[in-house]
N, C-alpha and C positions, 0 to 999 in steps of 0.2 A: 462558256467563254463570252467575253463583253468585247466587242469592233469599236475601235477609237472611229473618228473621221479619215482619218489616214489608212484607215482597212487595218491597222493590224490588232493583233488576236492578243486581250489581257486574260487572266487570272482572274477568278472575285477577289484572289486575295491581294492582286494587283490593285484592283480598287478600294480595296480597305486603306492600302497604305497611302495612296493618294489620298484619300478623303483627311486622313491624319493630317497628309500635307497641307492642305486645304485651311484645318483649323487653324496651325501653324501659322500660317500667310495671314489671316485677318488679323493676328494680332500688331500686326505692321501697320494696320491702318489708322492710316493719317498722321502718322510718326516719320513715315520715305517719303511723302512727296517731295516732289513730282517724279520719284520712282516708283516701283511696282510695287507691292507688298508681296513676297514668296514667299513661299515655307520649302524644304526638303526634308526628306529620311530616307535615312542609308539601313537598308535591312540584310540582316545575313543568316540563312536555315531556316527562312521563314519569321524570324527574331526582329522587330528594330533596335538596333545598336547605336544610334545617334539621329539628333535632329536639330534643327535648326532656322531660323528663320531671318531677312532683315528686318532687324531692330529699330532701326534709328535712318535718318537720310547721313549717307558716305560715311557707315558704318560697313562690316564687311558683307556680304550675299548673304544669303539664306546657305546656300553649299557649303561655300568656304566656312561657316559658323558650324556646320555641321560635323565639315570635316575632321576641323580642330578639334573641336569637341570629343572626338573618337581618339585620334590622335595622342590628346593630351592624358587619355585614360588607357593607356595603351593598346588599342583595340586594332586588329591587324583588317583591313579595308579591303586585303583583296580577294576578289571576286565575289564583291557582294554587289548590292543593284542599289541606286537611288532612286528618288520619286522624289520629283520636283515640278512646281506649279510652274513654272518658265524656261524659255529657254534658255540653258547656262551662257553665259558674256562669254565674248572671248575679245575682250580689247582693253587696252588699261587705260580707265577710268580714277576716280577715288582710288578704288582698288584695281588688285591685279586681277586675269581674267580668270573665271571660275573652272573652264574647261581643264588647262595647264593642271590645276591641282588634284583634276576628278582622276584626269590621266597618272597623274604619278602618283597618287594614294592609291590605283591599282583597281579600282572599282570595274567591274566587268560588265553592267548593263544598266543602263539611263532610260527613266522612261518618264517622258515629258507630257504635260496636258497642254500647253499652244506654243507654239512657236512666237517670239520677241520680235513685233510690227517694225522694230525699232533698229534702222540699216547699221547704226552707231554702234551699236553691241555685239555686231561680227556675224557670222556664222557656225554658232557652236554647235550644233549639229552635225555638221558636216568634219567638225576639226576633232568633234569624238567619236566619230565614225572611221576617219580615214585613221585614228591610232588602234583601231581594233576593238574598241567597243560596240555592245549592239543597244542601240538606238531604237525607240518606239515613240512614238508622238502622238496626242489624241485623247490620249485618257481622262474623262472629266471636264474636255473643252470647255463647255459654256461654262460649268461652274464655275472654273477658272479665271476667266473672262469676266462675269461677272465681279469676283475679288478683287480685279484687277481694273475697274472700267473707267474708273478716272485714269488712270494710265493709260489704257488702249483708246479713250477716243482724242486723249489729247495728243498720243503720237500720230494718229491715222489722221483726226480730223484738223489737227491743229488751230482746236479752241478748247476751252475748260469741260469739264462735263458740269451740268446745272441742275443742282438740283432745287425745286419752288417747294417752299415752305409757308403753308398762312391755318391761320386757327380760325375758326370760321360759326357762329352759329346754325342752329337747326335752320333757320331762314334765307342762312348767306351771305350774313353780316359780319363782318372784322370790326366794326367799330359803332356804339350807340352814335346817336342823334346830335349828342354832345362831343365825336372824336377819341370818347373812352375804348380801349381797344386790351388793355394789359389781362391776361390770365381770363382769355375765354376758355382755356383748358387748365388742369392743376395739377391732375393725377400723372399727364403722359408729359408734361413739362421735359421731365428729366431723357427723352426722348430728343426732344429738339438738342441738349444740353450733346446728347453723340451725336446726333449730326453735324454743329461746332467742331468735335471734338475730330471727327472723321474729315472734315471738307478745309482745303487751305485757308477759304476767304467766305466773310460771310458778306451780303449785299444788303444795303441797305436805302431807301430816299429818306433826302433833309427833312420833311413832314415826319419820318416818322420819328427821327433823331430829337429832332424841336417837340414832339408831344409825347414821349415817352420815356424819353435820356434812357435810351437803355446804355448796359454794359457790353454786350454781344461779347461777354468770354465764357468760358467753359465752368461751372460752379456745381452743378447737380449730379456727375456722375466723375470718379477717378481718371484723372488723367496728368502725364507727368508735361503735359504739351504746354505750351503757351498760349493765350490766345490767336484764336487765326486772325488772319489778316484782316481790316475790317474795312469795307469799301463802301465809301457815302457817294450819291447820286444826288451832287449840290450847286446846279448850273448858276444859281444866285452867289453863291458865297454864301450863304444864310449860318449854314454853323459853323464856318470857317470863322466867321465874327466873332461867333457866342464861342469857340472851343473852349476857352477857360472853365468855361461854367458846364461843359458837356462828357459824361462820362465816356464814350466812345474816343475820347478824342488823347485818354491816360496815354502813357508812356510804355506800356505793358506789352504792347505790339504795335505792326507798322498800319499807318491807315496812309489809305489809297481816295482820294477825293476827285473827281470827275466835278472841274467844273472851266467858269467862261475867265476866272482867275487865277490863269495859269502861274502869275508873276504876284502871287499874295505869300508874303513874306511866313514862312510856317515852321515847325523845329524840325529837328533833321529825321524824327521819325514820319513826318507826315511828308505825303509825295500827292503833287495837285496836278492834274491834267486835265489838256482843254479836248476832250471827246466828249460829247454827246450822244449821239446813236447804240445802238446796243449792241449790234454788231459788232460796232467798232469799239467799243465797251472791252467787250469779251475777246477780240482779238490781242486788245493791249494788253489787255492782263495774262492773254496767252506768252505772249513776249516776254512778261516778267517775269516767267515761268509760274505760273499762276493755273496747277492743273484743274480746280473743282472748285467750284463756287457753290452756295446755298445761299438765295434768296428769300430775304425773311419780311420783305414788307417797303412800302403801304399798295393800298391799293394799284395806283400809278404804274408804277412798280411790277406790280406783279403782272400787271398788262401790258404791259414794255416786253416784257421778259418771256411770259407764257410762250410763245412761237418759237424759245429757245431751248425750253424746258428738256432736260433728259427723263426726268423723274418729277413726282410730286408726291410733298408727303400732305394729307389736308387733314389736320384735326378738327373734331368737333364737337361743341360743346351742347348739348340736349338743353337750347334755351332758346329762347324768340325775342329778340331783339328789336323787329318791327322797321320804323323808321333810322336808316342807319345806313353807313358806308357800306356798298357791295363788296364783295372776293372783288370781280374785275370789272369793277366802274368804271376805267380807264379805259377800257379795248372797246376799238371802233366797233359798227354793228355789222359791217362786213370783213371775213378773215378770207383775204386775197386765196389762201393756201391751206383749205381747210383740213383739221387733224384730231386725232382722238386719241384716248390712254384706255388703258387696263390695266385694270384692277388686280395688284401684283400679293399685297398681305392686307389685311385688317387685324385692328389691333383694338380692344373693347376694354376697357378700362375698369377696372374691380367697382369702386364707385356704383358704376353701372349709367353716366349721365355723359360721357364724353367716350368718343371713339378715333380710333386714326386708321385712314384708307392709303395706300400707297398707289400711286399708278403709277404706268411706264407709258412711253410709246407705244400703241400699239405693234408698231412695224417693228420695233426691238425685239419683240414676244416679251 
């Protein structure tokens, strides 16, 4: 038997079917925000009979898709058991609560991997408990957690979760001597292209918009999303001027400009604000509902930001650069609050000349 956090007693084959749930739920990702990505499956005689995941943001649960699912196949639900990465709602939101439906499709045991940080979404737990269902909680926690952690840190912490993104040569250089900086990596590109694809908004400074014009949308791997949100760090106004002539700045999705021209005339997809700090950066856009950011650059930038960091992804490119822009030229030579990461995947590139290293916080594990 496998002990959740909560002490109670799984099955291994309890954990199969969560793990299933599991894969379920990353398919959500970056399609809900700023809700959770979940998955469920409703199993009966040991069989899965339905499953189901959130799709899309104020589409239905992951449950309720489940449920219908069975439902519309005529598949009789009671006294079988679900496995679901969250805890079921029980308040009407978009949708109705998920609890209501578990109870009258008849289901006879629920067994949850964490409980929902989020007071808004009720206690469904407790409301599939008191109808006579047996409830367990626990199972597969952190994975869960993890799936979920632009959700959980922006309910708990009430800021985005961030993650730092820079390509980097063997020396530690983002950009020659000249300011050239595009495609220090080529093979794992399409890497950064899901990270896009997964994070609401991606961050950017005016330097690097003014020497690169990139796109910052989604192009290298399948995705039915839009570009995420694109946020320029332009205290000058510098490509607020130039927008015409800048590709970040298309119509394709919303950009978010942080600068000292709050009152600079702009079309109704761009939104200009007078913050500066980073903190206050990241709170604003917490506001916007803005759960997960990815920071892609320039140097400045990333040394602004590094002390905010959840994660970092660092490619690198097996070349020597020499005289050239540092990772973080920017950051003072004393960190008030000193901190470290670990080393969470490495990813080595077929090529064999360019690698990507992932770290976390340490203190997160």
């Amino acid at each position: 038997m496998v002990k959740g956090v909560f002490e109670h007693e799984f099955e291994l084959e309890d954990v199969k079917f969560m793990k299933r749930a599991l894969v379920l739920a990353k398919r959500g990702i970056g399609y809900v925000n700023p809700n959770p990505p979940v998955g469920a499956v409703i199993v009966k005689d040991g069989a899965i009979v339905s499953e189901g995941y959130h799709e899309r943001y104020g589409g239905f649960h992951a449950e309720r898709n489940a449920i219908l699912r069975a439902l519309e196949r005529g598949v009789d639900l009671s006294g079988t058991t679900m496995y679901v990465t969250l805890e079921p709602c029980d308040h009407y939101g978009k949708t109705p609560p998920c609890t209501d439906l578990i109870i009258e499709a008849g289901i006879r045991r629920v067994i949850v991997a964490c409980r929902d940080p989020n007071p808004v979404s009720g206690d469904g737990i407790s409301k599939l408990r008191n109808a006579g269902i047996h409830v367990a909680v626990g199972l597969l926690e952190s994975e869960a957690k993890e799936v979920m952690k632009f959700f959980m840190k922006s309910v708990v912490q009430k800021l985005p979760y961030v993650t730092l993104k820079y390509a980097s040569s063997l020396d530690g250089k983002i950009a020659d001597r000249g300011g050239n900086s595009k495609w220090i990596t080529n093979e794992l590109r399409k890497i950064v292209h899901k990270l896009r694809k997964e994070h609401m908004a991606v961050l950017v400074g005016a330097g690097t918009v003014l020497k690169d014009n990139p796109q910052l949308n989604i192009r290298l791997v399948k995705s039915k999303k839009r570009a995420p949100i694109k946020v320029i760090l332009d205290w000058e106004g510098k490509t607020l001027r130039k927008r015409a002539e800048l590709n970040v700045y298309s119509p394709e999705s919303k950009v978010i400009v942080f600068s000292r021209l709050a009152d600079y005339p702009v079309e109704e997809h761009i939104r200009v604000i007078n913050v500066r700090e980073p903190i206050e950066i990241l709170k604003t856009l917490w506001t916007l509902g803005v759960d997960s950011i990815l920071v892609e650059g320039g140097a400045e930038v990333f040394s602004q930001f590094l002390p905010y960091a959840d994660e970092i992804y660092a490619f690198y490119g097996l070349k020597v650069l020499g005289d050239g822009k540092g990772i973080f030229s920017g950051i003072s030579n004393t960190i008030a609050t000193p901190f470290e990461y670990c080393i969470t995947k490495t990813v080595v590139a077929k090529n064999r000349s360019e690698f990507l290293v992932v770290m976390k916080r340490c203190s997160q594990g």
